[in-house]
N, CA and C atoms as an extended XYZ file, in Angstrom:
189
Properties=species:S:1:pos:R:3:atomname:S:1:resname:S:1:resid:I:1 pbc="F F F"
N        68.967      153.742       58.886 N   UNK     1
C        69.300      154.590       59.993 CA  UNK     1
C        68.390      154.258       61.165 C   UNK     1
N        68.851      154.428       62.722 N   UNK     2
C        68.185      153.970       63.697 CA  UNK     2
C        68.961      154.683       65.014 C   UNK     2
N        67.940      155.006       65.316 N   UNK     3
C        68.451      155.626       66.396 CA  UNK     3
C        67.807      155.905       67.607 C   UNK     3
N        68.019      155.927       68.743 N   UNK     4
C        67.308      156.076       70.246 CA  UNK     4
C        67.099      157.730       70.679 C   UNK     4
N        66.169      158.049       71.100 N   UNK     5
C        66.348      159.466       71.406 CA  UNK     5
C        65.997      159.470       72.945 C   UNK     5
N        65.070      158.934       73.468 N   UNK     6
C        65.044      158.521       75.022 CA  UNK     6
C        64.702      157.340       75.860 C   UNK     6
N        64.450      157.313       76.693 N   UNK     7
C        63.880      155.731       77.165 CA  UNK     7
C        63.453      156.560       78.715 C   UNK     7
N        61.958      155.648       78.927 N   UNK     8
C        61.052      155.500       79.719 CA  UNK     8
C        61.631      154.746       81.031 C   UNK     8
N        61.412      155.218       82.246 N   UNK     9
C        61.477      154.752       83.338 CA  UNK     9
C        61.023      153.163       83.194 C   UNK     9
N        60.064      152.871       82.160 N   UNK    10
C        59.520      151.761       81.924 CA  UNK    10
C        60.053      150.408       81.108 C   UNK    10
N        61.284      151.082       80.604 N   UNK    11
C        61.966      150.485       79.323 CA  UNK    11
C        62.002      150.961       78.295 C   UNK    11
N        60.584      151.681       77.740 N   UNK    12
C        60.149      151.392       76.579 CA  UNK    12
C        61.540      153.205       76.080 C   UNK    12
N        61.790      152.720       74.686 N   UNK    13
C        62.439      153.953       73.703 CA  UNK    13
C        61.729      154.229       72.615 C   UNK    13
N        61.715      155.405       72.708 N   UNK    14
C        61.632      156.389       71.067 CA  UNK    14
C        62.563      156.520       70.945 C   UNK    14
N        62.471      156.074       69.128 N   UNK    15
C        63.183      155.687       68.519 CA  UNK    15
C        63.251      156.564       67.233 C   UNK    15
N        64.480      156.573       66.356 N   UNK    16
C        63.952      157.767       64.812 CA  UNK    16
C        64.326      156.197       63.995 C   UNK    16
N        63.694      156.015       62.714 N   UNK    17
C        64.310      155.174       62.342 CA  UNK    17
C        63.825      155.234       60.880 C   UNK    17
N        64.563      154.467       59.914 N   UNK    18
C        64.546      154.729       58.148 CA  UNK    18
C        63.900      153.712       58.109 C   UNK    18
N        62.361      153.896       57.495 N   UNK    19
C        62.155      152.627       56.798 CA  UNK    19
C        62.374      152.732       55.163 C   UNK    19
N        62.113      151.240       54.646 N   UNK    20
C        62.063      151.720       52.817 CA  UNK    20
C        61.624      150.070       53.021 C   UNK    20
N        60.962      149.872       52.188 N   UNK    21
C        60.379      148.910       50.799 CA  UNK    21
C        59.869      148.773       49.640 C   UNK    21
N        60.094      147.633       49.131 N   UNK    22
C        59.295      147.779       47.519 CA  UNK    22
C        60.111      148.818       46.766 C   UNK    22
N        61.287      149.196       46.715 N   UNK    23
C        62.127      150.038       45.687 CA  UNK    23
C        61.674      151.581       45.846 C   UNK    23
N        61.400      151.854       47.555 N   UNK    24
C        59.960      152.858       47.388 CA  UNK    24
C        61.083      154.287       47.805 C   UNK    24
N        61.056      155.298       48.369 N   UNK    25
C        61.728      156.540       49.099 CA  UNK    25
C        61.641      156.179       50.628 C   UNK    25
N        62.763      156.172       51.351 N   UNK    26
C        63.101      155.774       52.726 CA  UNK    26
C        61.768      157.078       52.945 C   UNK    26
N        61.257      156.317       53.989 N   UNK    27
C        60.446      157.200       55.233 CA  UNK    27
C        60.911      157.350       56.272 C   UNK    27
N        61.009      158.257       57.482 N   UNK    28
C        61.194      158.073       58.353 CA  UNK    28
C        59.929      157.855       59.799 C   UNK    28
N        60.405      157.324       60.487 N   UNK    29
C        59.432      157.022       61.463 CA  UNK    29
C        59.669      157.065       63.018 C   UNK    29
N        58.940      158.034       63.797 N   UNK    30
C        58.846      158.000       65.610 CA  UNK    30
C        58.283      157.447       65.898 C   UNK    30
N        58.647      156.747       66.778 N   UNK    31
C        57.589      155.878       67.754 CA  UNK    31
C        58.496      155.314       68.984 C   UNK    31
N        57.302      154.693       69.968 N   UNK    32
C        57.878      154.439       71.186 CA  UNK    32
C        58.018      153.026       71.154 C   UNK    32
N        58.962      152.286       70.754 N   UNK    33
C        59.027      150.517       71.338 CA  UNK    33
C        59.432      150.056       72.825 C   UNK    33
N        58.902      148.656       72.802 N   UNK    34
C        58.505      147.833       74.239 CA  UNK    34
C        60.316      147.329       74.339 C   UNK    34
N        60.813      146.985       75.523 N   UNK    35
C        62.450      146.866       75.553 CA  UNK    35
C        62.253      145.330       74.570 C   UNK    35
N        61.735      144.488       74.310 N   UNK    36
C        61.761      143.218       73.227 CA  UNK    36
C        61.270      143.941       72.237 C   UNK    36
N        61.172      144.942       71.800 N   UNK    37
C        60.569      145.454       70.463 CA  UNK    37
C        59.426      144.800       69.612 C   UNK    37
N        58.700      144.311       70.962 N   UNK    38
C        57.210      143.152       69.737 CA  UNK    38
C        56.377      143.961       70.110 C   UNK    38
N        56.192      145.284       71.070 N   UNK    39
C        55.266      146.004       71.025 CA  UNK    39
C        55.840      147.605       70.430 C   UNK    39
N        54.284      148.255       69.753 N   UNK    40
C        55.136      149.657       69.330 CA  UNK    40
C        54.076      150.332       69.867 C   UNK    40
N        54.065      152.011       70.339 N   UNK    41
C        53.578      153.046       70.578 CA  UNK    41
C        52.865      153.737       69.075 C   UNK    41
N        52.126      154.207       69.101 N   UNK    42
C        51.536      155.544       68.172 CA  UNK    42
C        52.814      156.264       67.847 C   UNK    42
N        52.726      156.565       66.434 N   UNK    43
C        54.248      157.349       66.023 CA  UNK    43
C        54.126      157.762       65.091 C   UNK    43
N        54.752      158.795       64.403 N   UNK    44
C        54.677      159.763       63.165 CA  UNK    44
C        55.662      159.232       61.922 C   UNK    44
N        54.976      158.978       61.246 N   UNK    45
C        55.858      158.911       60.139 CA  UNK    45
C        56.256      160.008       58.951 C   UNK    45
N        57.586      160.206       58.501 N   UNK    46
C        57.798      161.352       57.430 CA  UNK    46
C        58.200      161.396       56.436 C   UNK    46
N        57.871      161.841       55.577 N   UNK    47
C        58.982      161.542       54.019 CA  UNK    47
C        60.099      162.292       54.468 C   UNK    47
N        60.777      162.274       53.217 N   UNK    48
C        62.407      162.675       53.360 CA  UNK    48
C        62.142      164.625       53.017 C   UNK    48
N        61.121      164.574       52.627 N   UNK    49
C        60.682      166.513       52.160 CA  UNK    49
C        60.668      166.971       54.093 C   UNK    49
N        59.616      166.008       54.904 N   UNK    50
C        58.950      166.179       55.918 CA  UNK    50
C        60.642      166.399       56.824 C   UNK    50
N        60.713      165.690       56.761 N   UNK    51
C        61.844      165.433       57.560 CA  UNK    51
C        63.199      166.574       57.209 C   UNK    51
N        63.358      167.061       56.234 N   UNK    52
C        64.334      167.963       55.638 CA  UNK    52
C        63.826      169.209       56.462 C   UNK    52
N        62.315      169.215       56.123 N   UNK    53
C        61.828      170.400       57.240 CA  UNK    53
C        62.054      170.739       58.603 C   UNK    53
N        61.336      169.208       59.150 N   UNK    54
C        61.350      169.804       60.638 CA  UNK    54
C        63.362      169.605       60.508 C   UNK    54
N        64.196      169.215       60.089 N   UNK    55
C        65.598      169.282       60.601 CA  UNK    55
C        65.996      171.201       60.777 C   UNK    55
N        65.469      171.812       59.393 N   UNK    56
C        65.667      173.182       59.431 CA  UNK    56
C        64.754      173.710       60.640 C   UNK    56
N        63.633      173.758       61.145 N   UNK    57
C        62.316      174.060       61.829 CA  UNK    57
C        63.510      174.142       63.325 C   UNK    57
N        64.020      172.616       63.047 N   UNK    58
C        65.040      172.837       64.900 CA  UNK    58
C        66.047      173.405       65.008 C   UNK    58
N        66.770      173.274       63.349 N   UNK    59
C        68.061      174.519       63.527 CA  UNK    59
C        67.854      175.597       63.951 C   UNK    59
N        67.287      176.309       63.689 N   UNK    60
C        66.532      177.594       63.691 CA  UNK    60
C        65.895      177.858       65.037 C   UNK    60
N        65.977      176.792       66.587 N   UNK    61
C        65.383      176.829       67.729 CA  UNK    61
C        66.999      177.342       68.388 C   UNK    61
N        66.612      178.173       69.749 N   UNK    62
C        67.718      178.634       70.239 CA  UNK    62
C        67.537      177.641       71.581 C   UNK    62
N        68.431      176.300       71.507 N   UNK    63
C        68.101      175.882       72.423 CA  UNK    63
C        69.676      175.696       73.683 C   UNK    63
């Protein structure tokens, strides 16, 4: 899974995206990439528990 959530006057996007290796539980991961994607920003990574959370945490926002 991969996905864009905004982009910077600068180029650069945050991004949500699935990682997995090694036979391991997909993580998910935020961060901000460079428009060639060889540079990355500081970003949060989540398990699939983490992530089940904050999805309920935003349902639950009256936005």
């Amino acid at each position: 899974m991969h996905g864009r959530l905004s982009e910077s006057s600068k180029g650069w996007t945050k991004e949500l995206r699935s990682i997995s290796g090694n036979d391991k539980e997909a993580k998910y991961d935020i961060r901000e990439w460079s428009p060639d994607h060889e540079k990355m920003g500081k970003g949060v990574t989540l398990s699939n528990e983490e992530i089940v959370e904050l999805r309920d945490l935003l349902n639950k926002l009256e936005l």
